[in-house]
C-alpha positions in Angstrom: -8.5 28.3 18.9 -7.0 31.3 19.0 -10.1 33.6 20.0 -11.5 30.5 22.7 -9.8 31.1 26.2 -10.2 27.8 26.7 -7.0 27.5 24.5 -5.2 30.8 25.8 -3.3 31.2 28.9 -0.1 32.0 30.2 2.4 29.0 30.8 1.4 28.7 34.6 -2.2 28.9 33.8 -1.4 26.0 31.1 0.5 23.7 33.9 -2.4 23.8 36.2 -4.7 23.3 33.7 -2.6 19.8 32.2 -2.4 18.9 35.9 -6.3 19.0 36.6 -7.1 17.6 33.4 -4.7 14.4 34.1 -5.9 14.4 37.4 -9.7 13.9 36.7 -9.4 12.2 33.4 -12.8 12.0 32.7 -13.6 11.4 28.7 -13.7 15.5 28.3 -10.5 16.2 30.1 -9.2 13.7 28.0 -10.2 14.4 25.0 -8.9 18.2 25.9 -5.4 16.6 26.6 -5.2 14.5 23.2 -5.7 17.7 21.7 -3.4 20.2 23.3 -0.5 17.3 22.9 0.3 18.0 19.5 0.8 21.4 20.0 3.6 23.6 18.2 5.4 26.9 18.9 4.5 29.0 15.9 5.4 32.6 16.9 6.3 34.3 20.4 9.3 32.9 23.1 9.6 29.4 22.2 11.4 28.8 25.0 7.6 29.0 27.2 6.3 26.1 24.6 9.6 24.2 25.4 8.9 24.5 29.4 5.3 23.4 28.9 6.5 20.3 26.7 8.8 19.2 29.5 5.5 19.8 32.2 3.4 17.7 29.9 6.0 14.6 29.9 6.8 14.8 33.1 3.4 14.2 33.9 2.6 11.7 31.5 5.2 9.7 32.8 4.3 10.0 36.2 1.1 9.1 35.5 0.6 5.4 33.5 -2.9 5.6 34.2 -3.5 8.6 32.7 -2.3 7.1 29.3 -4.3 3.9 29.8 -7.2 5.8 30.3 -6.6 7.9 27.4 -6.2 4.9 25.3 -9.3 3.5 26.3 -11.4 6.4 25.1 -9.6 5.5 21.8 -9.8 1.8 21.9 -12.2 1.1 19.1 -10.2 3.0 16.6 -9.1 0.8 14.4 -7.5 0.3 10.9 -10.4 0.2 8.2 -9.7 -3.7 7.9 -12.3 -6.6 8.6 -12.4 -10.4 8.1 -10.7 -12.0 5.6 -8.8 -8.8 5.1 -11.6 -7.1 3.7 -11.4 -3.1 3.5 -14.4 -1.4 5.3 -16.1 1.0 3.6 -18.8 3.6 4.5 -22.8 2.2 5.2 -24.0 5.3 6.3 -23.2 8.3 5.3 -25.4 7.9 1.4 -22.6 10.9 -0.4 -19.6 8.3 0.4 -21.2 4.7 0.8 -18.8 2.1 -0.3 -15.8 4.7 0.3 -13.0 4.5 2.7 -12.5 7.6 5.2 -8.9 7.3 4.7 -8.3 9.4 8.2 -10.3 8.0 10.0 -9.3 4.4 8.8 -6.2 5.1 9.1 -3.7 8.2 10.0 -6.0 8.9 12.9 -5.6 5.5 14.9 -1.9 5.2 13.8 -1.1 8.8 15.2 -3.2 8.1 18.5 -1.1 4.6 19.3 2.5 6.9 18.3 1.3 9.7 20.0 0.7 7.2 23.4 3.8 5.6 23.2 6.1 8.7 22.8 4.4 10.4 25.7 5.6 7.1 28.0 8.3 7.4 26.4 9.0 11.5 27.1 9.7 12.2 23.7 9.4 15.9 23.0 8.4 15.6 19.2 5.3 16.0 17.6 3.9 14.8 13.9 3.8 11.3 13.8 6.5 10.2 11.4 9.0 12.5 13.8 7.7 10.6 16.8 8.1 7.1 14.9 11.7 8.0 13.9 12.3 9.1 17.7 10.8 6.2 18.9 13.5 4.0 16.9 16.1 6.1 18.0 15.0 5.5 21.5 14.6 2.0 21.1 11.0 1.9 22.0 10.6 0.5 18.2 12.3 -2.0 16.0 13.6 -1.1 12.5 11.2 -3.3 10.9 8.0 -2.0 13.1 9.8 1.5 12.2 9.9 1.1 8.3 6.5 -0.3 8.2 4.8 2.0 10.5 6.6 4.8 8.5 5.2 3.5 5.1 1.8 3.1 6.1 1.3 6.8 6.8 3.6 7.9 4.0 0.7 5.7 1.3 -2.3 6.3 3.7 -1.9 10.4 3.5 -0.5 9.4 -0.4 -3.5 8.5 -1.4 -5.6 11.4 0.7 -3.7 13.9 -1.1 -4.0 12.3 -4.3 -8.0 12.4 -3.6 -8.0 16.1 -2.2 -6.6 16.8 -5.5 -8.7 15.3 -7.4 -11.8 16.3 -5.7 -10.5 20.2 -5.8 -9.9 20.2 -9.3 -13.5 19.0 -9.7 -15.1 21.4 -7.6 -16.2 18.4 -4.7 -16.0 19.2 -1.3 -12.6 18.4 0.0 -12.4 14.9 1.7 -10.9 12.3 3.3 -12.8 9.9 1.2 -11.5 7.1 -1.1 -13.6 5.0 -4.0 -11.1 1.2 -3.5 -12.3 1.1 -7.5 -10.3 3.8 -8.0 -7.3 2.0 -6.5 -4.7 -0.4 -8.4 -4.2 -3.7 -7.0 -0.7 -3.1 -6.0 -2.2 0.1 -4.4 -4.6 -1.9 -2.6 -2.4 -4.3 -1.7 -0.3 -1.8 0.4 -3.5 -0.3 1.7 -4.3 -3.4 3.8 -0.6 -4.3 4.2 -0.3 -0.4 5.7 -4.2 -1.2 8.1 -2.3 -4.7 9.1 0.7 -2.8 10.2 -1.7 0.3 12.1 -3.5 -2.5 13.8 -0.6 -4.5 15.5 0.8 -1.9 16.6 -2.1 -0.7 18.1 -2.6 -4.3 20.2 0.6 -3.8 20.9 0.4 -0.1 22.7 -3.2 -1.4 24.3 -1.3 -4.6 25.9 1.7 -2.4 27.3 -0.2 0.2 28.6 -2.9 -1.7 29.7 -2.2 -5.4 30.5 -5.0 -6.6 28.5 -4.0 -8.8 25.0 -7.6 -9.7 23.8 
């Protein structure tokens, strides 16, 4: 990103650009948006990132139907859990059939529903457990939707470490990739307790900021 100008401009290039990309909200500007909304200050006047935080919320919050939008170009990401509570595994891909992509099952729609909600809710941290904890302390969350939400990522990214690891020390390409054979029942158990947990909350974040239950 750093060598694309796409992603380097000076704060008031950056303020008209977030105000024509929530203005068109077409699926690219969006997808642009989701991107640039976890950004962090790493070197340089922090004070500039702070600024362009603030511009962001402002205009997140001033525009709902900018974040229904954007959650409907993420609607069908889902936990990786199907009927019966059945864990979905890959069909295609023939290196990982019958493994789980543990991001995309998982720590990817649970950080797109937080990330939604603490936009609405003009909360100016990023990283999902930091937004879930701020979302508590705001009140947009209950304890109980806090502690589970909070323990599905902690054993969801658990276990993709675990595998990382392991497929590192092997000399495998590096993935987000789980074998469920390779999980103990109690791990198992969490797993779909932790997709359960990603899930309602996501029906819950579609039907506030969207209207629709089903």
């Amino acid at each position: 990103m750093a060598i694309n100008p796409v992603w380097r401009k000076t704060i008031g290039q950056w303020r008209q650009q977030v105000t024509r990309w929530i203005g068109r909200r077409n699926e690219v500007a969006l997808q642009l948006a989701d991107v640039l909304f976890d950004f962090q200050s790493v070197f340089g006047e922090a004070g500039l990132a702070d600024q362009l935080r603030r511009t962001i919320l402002g205009l997140c919050r001033a525009n709902p139907g900018f974040l229904r939008e954007m959650f409907g170009v993420q609607a069908d990401h889902r936990a990786g859990l199907g009927w019966f509570g059945r864990l979905l595994t890959e069909r295609d891909d023939p290196a990982h059939k019958g493994h789980m992509n543990l991001k995309y099952a998982g720590t990817l729609p649970l950080a797109e529903a937080v990330r939604l909600l603490a936009l609405r809710a003009g909360i100016e941290a990023t990283g999902t457990l930091a937004r879930i904890e701020a979302l508590g302390q705001a009140g947009e969350l209950s304890r109980d939707v806090q502690d589970h939400l909070g323990a599905a990522f902690d054993h969801i990214t658990g276990l993709q470490l675990r595998q990382q690891i392991a497929d590192f020390q092997a000399g495998r390409p590096v993935s987000n990739f789980v074998d469920p054979a390779d999980l103990t029942a109690r791990e198992t158990e969490l797993l779909k307790s932790s997709f359960r947990a990603i899930n309602d909350f996501r029906a819950r974040v579609r039907a506030e900021l969207t209207g629709d239950v089903f």
